[in-house]
C-alpha positions in Angstrom: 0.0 0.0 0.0 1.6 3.9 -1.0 0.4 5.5 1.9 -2.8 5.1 4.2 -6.7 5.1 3.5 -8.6 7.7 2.0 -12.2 8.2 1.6 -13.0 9.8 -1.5 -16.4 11.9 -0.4 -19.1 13.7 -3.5 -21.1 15.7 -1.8 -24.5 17.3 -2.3 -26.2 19.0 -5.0 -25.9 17.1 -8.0 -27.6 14.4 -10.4 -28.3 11.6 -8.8 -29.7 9.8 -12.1 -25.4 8.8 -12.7 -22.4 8.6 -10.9 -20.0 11.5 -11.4 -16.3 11.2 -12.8 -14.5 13.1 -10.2 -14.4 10.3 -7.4 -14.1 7.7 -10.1 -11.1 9.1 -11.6 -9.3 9.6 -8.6 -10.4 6.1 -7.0 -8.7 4.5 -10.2 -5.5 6.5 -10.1 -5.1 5.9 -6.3 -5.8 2.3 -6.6 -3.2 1.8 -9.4 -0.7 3.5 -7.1 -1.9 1.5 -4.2 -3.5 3.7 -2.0 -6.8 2.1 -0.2 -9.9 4.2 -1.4 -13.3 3.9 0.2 -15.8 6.3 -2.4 -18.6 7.9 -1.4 -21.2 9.3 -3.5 -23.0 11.1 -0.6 -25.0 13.3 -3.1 -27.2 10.0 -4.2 -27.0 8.4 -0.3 -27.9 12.1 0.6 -30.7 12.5 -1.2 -32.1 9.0 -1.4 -31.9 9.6 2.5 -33.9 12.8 2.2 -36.3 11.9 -0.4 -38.4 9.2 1.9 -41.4 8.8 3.6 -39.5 8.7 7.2 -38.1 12.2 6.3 -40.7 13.6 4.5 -43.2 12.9 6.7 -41.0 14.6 9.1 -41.2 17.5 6.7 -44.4 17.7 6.5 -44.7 18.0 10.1 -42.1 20.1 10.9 -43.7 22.5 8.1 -47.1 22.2 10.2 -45.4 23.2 13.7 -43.5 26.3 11.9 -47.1 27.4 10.1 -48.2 27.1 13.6 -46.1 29.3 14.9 -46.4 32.2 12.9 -50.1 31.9 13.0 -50.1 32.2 16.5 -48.1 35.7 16.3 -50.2 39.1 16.4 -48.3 41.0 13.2 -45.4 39.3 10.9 -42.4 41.2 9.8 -40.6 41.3 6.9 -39.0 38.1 7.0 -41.4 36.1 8.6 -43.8 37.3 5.9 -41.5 35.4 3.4 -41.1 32.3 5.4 -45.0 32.3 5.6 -45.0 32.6 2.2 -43.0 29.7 1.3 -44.9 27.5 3.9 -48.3 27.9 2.7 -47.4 27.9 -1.1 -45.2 24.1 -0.3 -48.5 23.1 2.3 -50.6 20.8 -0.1 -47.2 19.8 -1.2 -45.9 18.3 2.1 -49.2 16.6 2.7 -49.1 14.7 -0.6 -45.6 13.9 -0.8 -44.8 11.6 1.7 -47.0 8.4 0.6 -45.3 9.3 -3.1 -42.5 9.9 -3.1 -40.6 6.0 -2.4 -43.3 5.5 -5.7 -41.5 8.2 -7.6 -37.9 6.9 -6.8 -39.7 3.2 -7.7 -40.0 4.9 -11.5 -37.3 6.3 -11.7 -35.2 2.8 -11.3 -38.1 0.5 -13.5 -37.7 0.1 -16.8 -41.4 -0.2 -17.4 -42.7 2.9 -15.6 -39.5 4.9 -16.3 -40.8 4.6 -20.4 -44.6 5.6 -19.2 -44.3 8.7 -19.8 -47.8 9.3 -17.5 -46.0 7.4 -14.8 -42.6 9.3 -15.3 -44.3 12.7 -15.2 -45.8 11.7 -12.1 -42.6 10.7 -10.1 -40.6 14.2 -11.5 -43.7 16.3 -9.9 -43.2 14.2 -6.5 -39.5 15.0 -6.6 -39.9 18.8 -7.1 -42.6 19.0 -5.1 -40.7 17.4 -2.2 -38.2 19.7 -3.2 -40.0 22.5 -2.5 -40.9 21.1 1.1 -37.4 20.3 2.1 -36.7 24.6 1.0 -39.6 26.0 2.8 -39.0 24.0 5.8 -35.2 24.7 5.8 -36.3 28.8 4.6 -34.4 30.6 3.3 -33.1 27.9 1.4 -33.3 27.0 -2.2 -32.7 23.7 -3.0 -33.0 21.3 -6.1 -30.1 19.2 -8.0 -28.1 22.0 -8.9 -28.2 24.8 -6.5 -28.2 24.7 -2.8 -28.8 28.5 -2.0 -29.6 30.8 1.2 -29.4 35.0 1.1 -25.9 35.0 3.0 -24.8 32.0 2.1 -20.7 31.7 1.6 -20.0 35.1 2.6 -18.2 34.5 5.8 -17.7 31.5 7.7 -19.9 32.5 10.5 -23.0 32.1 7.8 -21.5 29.0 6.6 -21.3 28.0 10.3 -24.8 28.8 10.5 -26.6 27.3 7.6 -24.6 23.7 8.9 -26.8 23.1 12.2 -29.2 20.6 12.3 -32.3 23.0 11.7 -31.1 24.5 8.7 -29.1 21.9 7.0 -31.6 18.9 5.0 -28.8 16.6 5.0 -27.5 17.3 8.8 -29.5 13.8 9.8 -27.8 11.9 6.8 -24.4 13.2 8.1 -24.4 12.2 11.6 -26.7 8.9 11.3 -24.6 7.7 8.0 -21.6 9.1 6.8 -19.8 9.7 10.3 -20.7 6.4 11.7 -18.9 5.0 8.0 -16.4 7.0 8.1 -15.7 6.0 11.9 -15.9 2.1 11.0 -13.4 2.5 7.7 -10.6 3.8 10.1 -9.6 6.6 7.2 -6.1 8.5 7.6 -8.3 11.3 4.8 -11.4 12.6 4.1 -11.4 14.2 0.6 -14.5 16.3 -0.3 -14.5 16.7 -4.6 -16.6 19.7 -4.7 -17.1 20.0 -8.9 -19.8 22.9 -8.9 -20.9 26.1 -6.8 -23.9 24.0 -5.5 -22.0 21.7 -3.7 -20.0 24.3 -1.6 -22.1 24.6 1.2 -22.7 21.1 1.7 -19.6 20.5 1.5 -18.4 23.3 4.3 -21.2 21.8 6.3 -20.1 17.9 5.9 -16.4 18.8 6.9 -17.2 21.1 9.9 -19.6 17.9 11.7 -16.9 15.6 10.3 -13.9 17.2 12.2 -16.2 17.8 15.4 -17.1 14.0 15.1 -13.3 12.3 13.7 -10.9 15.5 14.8 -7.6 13.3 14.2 -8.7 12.7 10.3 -7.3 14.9 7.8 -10.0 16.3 5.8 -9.3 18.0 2.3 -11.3 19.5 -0.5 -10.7 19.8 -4.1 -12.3 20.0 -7.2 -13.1 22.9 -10.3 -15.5 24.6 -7.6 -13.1 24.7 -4.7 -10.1 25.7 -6.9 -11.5 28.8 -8.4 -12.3 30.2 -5.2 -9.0 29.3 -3.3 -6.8 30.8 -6.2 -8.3 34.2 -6.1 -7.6 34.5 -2.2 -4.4 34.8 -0.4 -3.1 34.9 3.5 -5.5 35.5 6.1 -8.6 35.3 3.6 -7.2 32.0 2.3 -7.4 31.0 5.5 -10.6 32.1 6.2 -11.5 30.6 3.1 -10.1 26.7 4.3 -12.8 26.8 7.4 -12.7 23.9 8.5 -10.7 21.6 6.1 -7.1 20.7 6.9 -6.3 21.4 3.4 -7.1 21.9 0.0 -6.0 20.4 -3.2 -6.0 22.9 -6.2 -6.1 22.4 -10.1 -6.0 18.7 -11.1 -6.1 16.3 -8.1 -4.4 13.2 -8.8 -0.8 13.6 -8.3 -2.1 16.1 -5.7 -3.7 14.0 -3.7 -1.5 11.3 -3.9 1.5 13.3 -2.3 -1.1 14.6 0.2 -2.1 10.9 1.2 1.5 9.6 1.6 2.9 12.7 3.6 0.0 12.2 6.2 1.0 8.4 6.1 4.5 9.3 6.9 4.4 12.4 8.5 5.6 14.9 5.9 5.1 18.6 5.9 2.0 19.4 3.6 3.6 22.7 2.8 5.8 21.4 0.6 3.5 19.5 -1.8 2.9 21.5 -5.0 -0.8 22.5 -5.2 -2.2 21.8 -1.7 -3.3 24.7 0.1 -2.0 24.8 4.0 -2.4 27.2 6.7 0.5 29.9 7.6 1.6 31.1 10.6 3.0 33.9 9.4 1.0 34.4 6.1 -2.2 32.9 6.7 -2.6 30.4 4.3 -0.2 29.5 1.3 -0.2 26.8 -1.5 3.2 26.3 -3.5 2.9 26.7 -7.4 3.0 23.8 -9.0 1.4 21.9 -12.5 -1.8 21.6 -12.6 -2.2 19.7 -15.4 -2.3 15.8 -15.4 -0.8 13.7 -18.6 -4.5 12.2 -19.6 -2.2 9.4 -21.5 -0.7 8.2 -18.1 -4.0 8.1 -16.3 -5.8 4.9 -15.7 -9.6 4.4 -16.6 -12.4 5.7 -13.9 -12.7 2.8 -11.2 -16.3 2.8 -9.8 -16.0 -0.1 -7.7 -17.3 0.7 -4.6 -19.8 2.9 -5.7 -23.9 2.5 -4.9 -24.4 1.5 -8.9 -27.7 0.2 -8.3 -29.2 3.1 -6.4 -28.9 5.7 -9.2 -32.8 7.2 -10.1 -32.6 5.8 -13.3 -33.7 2.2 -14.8 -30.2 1.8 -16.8 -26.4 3.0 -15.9 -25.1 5.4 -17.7 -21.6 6.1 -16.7 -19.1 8.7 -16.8 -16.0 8.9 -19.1 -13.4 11.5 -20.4 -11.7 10.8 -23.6 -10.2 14.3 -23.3 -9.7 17.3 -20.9 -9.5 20.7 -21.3 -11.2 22.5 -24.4 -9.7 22.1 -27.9 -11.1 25.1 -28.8 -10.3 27.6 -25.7 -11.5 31.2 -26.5 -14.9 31.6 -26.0 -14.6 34.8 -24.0 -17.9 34.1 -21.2 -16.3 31.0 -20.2 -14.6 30.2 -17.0 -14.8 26.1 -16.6 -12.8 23.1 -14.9 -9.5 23.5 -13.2 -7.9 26.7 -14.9 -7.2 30.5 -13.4 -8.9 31.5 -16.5 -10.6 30.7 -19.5 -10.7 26.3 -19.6 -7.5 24.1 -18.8 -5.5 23.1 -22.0 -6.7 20.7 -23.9 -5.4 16.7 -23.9 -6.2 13.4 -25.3 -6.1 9.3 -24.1 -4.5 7.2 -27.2 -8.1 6.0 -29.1 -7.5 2.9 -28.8 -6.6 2.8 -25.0 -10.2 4.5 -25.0 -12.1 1.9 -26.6 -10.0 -0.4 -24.3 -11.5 1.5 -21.6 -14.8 1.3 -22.8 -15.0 -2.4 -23.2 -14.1 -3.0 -19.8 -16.4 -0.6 -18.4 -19.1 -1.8 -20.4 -18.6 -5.9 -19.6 -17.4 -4.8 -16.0 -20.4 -3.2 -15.2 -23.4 -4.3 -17.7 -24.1 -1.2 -19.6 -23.9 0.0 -22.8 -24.6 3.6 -21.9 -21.6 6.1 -21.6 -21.3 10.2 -21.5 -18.1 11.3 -23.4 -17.7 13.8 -20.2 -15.5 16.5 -21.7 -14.9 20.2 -22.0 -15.2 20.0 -25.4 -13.3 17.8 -27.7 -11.9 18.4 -31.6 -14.5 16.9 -34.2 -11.3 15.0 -35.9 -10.3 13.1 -32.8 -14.3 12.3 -31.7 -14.6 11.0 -35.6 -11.4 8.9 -35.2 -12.9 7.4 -32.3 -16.0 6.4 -33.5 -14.0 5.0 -36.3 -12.3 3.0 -33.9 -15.5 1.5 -32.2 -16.9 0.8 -35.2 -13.8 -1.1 -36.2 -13.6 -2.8 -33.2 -17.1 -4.0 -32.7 -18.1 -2.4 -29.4 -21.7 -2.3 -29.2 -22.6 0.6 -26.9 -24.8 3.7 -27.1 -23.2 6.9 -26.0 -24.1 10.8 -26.1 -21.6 13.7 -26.0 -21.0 18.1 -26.2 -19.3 18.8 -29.3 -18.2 22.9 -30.8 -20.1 23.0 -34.1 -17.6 23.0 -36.7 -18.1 22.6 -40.7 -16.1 19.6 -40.4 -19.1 17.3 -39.1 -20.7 16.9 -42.8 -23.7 14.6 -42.8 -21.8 11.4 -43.6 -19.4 12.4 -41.0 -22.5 12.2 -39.0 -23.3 8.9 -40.4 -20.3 7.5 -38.5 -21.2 8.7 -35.3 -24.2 7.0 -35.3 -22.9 3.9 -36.4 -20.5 4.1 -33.6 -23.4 4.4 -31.0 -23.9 8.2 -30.7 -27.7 8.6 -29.2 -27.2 12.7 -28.7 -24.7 15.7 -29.2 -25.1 19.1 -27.2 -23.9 21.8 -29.2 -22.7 25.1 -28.0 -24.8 27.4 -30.2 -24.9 30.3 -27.7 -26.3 32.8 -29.8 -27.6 33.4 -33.8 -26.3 36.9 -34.0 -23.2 36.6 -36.1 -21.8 40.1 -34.1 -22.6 38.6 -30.8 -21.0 35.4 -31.8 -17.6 37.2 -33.2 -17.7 38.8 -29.8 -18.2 35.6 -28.0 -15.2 34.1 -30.6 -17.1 31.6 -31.2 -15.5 30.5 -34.6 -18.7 29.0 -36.3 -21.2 31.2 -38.1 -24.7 30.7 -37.1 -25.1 28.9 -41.2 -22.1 26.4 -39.9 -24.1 25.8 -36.6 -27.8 25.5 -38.7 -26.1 23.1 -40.9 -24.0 21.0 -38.4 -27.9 20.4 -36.5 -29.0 19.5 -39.2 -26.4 16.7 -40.1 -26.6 15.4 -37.3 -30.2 14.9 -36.7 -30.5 13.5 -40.3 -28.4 10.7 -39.4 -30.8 10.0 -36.0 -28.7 11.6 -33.6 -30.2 14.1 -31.2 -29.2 17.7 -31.6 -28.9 19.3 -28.3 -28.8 23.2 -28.7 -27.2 25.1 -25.6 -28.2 29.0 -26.0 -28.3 32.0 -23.9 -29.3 35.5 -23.9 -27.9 38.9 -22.2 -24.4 38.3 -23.3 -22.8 42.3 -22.9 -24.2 44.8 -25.7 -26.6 42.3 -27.2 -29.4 44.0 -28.5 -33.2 43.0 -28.2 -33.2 42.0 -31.5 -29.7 40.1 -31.3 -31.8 37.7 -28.9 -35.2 37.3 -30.9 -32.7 35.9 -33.9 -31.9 33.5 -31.7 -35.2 32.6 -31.0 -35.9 32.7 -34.3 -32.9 30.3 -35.3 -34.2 27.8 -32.5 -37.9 28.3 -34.4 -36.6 27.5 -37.9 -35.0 24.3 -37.0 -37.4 23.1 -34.4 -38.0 19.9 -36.9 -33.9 19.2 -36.4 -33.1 20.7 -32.5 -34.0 18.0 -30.2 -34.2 20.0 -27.3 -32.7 22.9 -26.1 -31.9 25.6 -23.2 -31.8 29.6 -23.2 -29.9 30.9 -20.1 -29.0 34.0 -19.5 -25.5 35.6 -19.5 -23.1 35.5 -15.8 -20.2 37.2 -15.4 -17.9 34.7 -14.2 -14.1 35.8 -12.8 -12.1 33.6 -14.6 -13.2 34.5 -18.1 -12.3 37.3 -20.6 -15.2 39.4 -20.2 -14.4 39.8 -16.5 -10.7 40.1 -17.4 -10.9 43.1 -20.1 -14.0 44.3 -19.5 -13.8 47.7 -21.8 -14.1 45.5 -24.6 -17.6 44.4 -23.9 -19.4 47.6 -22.8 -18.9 47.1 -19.4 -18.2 50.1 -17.1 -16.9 48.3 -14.2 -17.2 45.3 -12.4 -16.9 45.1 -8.3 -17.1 42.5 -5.8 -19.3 43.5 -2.8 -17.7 44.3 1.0 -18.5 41.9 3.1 -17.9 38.9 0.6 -15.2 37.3 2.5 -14.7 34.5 0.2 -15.1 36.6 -2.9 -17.4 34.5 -5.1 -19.8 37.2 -6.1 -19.1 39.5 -9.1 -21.2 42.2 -10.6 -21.1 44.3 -13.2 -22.3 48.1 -14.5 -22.7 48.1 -18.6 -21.5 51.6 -19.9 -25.4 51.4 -21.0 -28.1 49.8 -21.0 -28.7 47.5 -23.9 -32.0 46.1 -23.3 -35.2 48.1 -21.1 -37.5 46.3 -19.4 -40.1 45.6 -22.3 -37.7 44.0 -24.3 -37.3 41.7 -21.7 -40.9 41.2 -20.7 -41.0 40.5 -24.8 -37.8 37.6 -24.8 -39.7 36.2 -22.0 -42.7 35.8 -23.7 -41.7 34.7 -27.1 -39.3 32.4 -25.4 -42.1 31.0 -23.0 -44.6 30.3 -26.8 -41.2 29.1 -28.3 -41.2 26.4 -25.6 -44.5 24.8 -26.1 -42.8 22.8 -28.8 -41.5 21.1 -27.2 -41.6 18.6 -23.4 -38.8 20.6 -21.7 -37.8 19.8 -18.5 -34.9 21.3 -15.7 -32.1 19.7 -14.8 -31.8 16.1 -14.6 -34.9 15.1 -16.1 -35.9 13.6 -19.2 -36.0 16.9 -21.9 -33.2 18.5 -20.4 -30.1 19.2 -22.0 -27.2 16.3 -21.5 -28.9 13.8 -18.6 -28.8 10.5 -18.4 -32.7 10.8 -18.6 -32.7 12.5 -21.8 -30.5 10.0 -23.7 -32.3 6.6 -22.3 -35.8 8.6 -23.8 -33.6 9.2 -27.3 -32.4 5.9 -27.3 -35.5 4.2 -26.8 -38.0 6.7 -28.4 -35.9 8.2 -31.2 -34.8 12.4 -31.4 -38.2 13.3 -32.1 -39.5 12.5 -28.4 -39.4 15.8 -26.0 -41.6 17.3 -29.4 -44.2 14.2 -29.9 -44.3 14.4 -26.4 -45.2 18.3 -26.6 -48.1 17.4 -28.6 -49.5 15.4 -26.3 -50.2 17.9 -23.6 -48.8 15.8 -20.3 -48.9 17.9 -17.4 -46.3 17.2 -15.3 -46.1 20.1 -13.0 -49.7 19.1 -10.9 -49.1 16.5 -7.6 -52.0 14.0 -7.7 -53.9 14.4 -4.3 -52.5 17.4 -3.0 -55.4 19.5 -2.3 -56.8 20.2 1.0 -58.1 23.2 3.1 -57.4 24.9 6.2 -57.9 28.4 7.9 -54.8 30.9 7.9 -54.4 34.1 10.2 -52.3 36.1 7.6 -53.4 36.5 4.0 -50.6 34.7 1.8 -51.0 36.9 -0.9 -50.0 39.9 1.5 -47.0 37.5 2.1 -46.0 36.7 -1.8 -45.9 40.3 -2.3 -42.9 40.8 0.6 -40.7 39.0 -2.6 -40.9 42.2 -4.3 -39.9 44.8 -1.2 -37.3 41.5 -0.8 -36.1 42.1 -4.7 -35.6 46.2 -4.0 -33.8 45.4 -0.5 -31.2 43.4 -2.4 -31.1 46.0 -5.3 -30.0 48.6 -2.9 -27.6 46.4 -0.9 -25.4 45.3 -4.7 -26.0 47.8 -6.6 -26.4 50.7 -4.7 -24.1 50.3 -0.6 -22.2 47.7 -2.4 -22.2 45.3 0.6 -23.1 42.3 1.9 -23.7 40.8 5.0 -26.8 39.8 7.7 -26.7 43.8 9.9 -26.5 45.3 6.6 -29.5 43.6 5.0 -31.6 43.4 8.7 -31.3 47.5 8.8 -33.3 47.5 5.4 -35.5 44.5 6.3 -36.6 46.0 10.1 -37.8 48.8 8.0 -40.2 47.2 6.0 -44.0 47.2 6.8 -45.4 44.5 9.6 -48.5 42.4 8.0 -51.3 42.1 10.6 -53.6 39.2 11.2 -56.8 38.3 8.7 -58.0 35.4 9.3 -59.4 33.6 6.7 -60.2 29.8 4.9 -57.8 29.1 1.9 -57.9 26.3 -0.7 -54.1 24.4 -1.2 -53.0 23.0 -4.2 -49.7 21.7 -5.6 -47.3 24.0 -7.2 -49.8 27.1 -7.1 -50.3 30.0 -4.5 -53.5 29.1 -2.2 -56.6 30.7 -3.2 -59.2 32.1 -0.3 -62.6 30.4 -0.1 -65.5 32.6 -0.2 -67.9 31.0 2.2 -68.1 31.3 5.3 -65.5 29.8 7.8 -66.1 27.4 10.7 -67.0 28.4 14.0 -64.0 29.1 16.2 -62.4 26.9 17.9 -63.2 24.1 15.6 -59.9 23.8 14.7 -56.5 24.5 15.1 -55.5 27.5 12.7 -52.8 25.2 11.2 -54.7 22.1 10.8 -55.5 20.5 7.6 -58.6 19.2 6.2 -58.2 15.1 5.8 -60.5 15.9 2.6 -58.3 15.1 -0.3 -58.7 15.3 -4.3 
């Protein structure tokens, strides 16, 4: 054995439809160095955990007991007019969820009812809808599977320290009754965290605080693209601030990293002289020593993900991980910040094809699937055609999806050759159909090279993904109907797609030369100790509000096309779910499915009744004085922080008691019954009515 044993730990929010390649890649190049590896993916134990009857029964009640509560006070304030809010609009939720929601999960992992598509819009209401509980119990959190989101959230680590106590944290109860208790009975010398995304930060910060208090002699370290580009921006004290309570962090690629961070804990060796792990300072603060951060993809050995929960994934089939390539071939698109990089994406690399298809093959008999996603940055159409050469050549019978760059190279007999190779979908990076936004962007295809690379593809059967977004600096109002208007035009070809909306991200060259995009001046706010937050002021407007108002709208009709879905269901962009639908149903699916009208966003039998003190409507409309309070505080004072926003919020108006009988149903704010209201006394305020729908 090279050193002692690690536990390799993916937190919360994520998919968890697939596994994710971060822990796999590391378990397999530990393992071939011989370093004992115990992965965890605590995102799917996590939320299979939370999404139960047990817990959401507890929900339910614990949403009860708070509605109680604030019934029972005279006047609300500002911010108990939003918690209020949330409760009563997630009420007919929490009563309906908890005897469906182990159904739901039950669909999600049958083939049969997965393929209903009835039974499969069913189980993706429950979900949300319990998603929606687990928030407005835990208010003012957001969560779903990508975003894991309270008002002061990562500004200091006294609010991190704050949103990680048992009444505020969802997975708190998975932590202490689960994970520790594992973590205690593997005997680990480390605990890594592999935090990949910004919604897994918090979780994260809240896993290793109750993981030191619980194991203090483990080392615990973090690392990961979501960790990294916040550490590398920070230096001395705040970098210190920064590492909380992790022993250490591991920046830029980890699996060199780690293993010299495993082996010096083994044997006792400083940490500060390991190349790319971040260590506290006396004198300093916190330091990391320079060192590169980019892995030979060649030398690396194949994901390993042995060990991993495989059969507890919300999906009926596997679909696994795998990266053919790192880094993007391409490399100047000038919004992006992605992956392990100070800026712009990491430098792009290649496995030998054949070594790939090696790979492939032993996934694929190892662990009974023929379903892969080519997880890359991007990779160069000549080296994704050479490959599907190669599996074609070498008889490997498995289905797979990928993103590619459009590029005039993928002719439709090109695309002809993916398909034979087993390519179910592509996600293209279209990003916008304004040729000057696009040159600005440096995009390198025309929108005509884009059109005609969708169309190549979806003539041989594969399923063009379009990814899109709006607001990108100086786009006009028209700039963004074109690309409406492109999406429109092709809707027989574009499988599905997504329209976001610009971020300014610190890494990328728009936040780097700002002046060449119409942007006055960026700023980070005082108070954000970690420095995750950056905002911007154009030199002038580009769009008013009615443009907007108009984007929405045509974008909202543009939708009806087609059976879109968020993130990780089936008719979103690049999910597991999505390519099992393609692969059995055909491109065409998310549109047939469009036409026949399922409604997916109403919870079978949650409806009820009960008697409120404070009119909810009253409530919602606190969102909006919320809105302007947080306009002022950015935009206007520049700061951030919980005394800053309270003198606002203190200032707002009170909402006094009206008591009155409402109506609840799923997913919609609760309407207020006309007739007339029991006598009092009847029953409790916070009660419901065991009358269902």
């Amino acid at each position: 054995m090279s050193g002692g044993r690690i536990a390799l730990v993916y937190p919360p929010t994520c998919d968890p439809t697939a596994p994710y390649l971060a822990v796999p890649m590391l378990t397999g190049f530990l393992r071939s160095r011989g370093v004992d590896v115990l992965p965890i993916d605590a995102n799917l134990e996590a939320f299979d955990d939370l999404l139960s009857e047990p817990r959401m029964t507890l929900e339910r009640d614990r949403l009860e007991q708070r509605l109680g509560a604030l019934d029972a006070k005279q006047s609300l304030g500002h911010t108990e007019q939003l918690e209020y809010a949330a409760l009563v609009e997630a009420r007919a939720d929490a009563s309906a969820v908890p005897k469906g929601i182990e159904r739901a999960k039950q669909v999600f992992r049958d083939e049969a009812s997965f393929f209903d598509a009835h039974a499969y819009a069913s189980a993706v209401a429950t979900v949300e809808a319990a998603l929606r509980v687990v928030s407005a119990t835990h208010h003012p959190l957001h969560l779903d599977f990508t975003a894991y989101r309270t008002p002061f959230g990562l500004t200091s680590m006294e609010e991190i320290e704050r949103a990680s106590g048992p009444t505020a944290d969802p997975f708190h109860a998975y932590v202490q009754e689960q994970l520790i208790p594992r973590l205690r009975a593997a005997r680990c010398d480390v605990v890594g965290l592999s935090v990949c995304f910004p919604g897994q930060l918090q979780p994260a910060y809240a896993f290793a605080l109750a993981i030191k208090r619980a194991l203090p002699e483990v080392h615990v370290t973090c690392g990961g693209p979501g960790i990294t580009q916040m550490l590398i921006r920070l230096s001395g004290k705040r970098l210190a601030q920064a590492l909380g309570p992790f022993d250490s962090a591991c920046v830029f690629e980890g699996e060199h990293t780690l293993l010299a961070l495993v082996q010096a804990v083994a044997s006792g060796k400083p940490l500060r002289e390991i190349a790319n792990v971040v260590v506290r300072d006396r004198l300093l603060g916190a330091r990391w020593l320079p060192g590169h951060g980019m892995e030979d993809l060649k030398a690396l050995p194949s994901p390993d993900f042995e060990g991993l929960p495989l059969d507890r994934y919300l999906a009926p089939r596997l679909v696994l991980p795998y990266d053919p390539t790192r880094g993007c071939y391409w490399g100047k698109c000038t919004f992006c910040h992605y992956g392990l990089a100070e800026v712009g994406t990491a430098s792009y690399r290649e496995r030998v094809v054949e070594v790939v298809v090696d790979h492939l093959r032993a996934l694929s008999e190892r662990h009974g699937t023929r379903f892969f996603y080519l997880s890359q940055d991007s990779v160069a159409p000549k080296t994704i055609l050479k490959l599907s050469q190669a599996i074609i050549d070498r008889g490997l019978d498995i289905r797979w999806a990928t993103d590619l760059k459009p590029e005039k190279v993928m002719t439709k007999e090109r695309a002809e050759t993916l398909r034979k190779a087993g390519a179910v979908a592509c996600a293209l990076g279209v990003e916008s159909a304004s040729s000057r936004v696009l040159e600005l962007i440096d995009k390198g295809a025309p929108p005509k090279v884009v059109g005609d690379v969708i169309d190549h593809l979806a003539s041989a059967g594969i399923a063009a993904e379009a990814m899109c977004f709006t607001d990108f600096p100086t786009e006009t109002h028209e700039e963004a109907l074109q690309t409406f208007d492109f999406l429109e035009r092709r809707k027989k070809n574009v499988a599905v797609y997504i329209v976001g909306e610009f971020g300014l991200t610190h890494g990328s060259l728009v936040a780097q030369e700002p002046d060449r995009f119409g942007i006055a001046e960026t700023w980070e706010l005082e108070g954000d100790q970690l420095g995750l937050g950056i905002f911007f002021e154009p030199t002038h407007p580009w769009k008013t509000d009615d443009e907007r108002a108009d984007e929405a709208e045509r974008l909202d009709e543009l939708s009806s096309g087609w059976a879109l879905r968020t993130y990780p269901w089936a008719g979103a962009v690049s999910t597991a779910h999505t390519v099992l639908y393609y692969e059995r149903f055909g491109a065409g699916v998310f549109k047939e499915l469009a036409k026949r009208g399922l409604a997916d966003d109403l919870l079978a039998d949650a409806h009820l009744e009960a008697e409120l003190r404070f009119d909810p409507a009253a409530c919602a409309s606190a969102a909006q004085r919320e809105a302007g309070v947080w306009g002022t505080l950015v935009h206007d004072e520049r700061r951030v922080g919980r005394a800053a926003y309270e003198a606002h919020a203190s200032a707002l108006p009170a909402l006094s008691a009206k008591p009155a009988r409402y109506v609840f149903a799923s997913g919609e704010p609760p309407k207020r019954l006309t007739r007339p209201r029991p006598a009092r006394g009847r029953r409790p305020s916070h009660a419901v009515n065991a009358t269902r729908r």
